[in-house]
C-alpha positions in Angstrom: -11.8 9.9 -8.8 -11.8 8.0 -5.4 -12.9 5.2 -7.2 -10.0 5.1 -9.5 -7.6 4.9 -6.7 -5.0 2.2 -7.0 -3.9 0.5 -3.8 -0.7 -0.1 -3.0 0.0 -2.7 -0.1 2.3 -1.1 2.3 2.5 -3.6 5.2 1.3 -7.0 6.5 -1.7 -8.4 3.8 -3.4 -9.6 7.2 -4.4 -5.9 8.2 -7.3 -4.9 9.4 -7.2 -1.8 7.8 -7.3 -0.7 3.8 -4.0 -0.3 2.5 -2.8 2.7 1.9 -3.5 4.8 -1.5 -0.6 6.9 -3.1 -2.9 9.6 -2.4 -2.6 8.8 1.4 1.1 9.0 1.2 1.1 12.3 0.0 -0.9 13.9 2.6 1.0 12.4 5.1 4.5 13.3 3.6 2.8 16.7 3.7 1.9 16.4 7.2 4.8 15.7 8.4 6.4 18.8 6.4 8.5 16.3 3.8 8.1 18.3 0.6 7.1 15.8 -2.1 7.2 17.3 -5.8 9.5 19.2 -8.2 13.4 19.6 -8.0 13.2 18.0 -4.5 11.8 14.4 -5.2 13.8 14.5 -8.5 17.0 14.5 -7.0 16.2 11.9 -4.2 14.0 9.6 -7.0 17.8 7.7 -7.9 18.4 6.7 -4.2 15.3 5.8 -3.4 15.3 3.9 -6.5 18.0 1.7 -5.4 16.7 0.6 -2.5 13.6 -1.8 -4.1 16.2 -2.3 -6.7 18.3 -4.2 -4.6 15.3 -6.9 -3.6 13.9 -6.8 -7.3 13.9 -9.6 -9.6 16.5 -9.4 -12.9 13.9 -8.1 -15.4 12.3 -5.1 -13.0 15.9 -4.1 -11.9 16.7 -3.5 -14.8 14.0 -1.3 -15.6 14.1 0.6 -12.1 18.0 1.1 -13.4 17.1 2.5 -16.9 14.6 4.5 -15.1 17.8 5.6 -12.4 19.9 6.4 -15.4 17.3 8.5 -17.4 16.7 10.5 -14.1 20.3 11.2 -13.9 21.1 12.2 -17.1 18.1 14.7 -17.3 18.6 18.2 -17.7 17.9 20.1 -14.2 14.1 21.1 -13.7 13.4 24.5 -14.0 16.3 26.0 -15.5 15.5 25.9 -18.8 14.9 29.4 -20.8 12.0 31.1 -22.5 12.6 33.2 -25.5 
């Protein structure tokens, strides 16, 4: 699965070092005791949406913004029933 591994460039292209993987990220948020999943990132998704939102051109603002909305409107994770 390493293989597949997108890389996302998270810094100056001139590094001497790989950029960092979504993968690496993770671990570190871990690390660092941030939790990363669930009901957690859900509710923090729509700010941290806006941010890149801001700087984006027209056509991907838009679509971080429908992406906002739909995350939003969503019913709350977790509290759905079982019969």
């Amino acid at each position: 699965m390493s293989e597949d591994r997108v890389q996302y460039h998270t810094g100056p292209t001139d590094s001497a070092e790989p950029p960092l993987t979504i993968e690496d990220l993770v671990a570190h948020a871990h690390h660092q005791g941030i939790p990363y999943g669930g009901d957690h990132l859900l509710r923090k998704l729509p700010g941290l949406l806006r941010v890149p939102c801001d700087y984006a051109p027209t056509d991907l603002a838009h679509g971080i913004g429908s992406i906002i909305d739909a995350v939003e409107r969503a019913p709350p994770v977790g509290l759905t029933r079982h019969h």
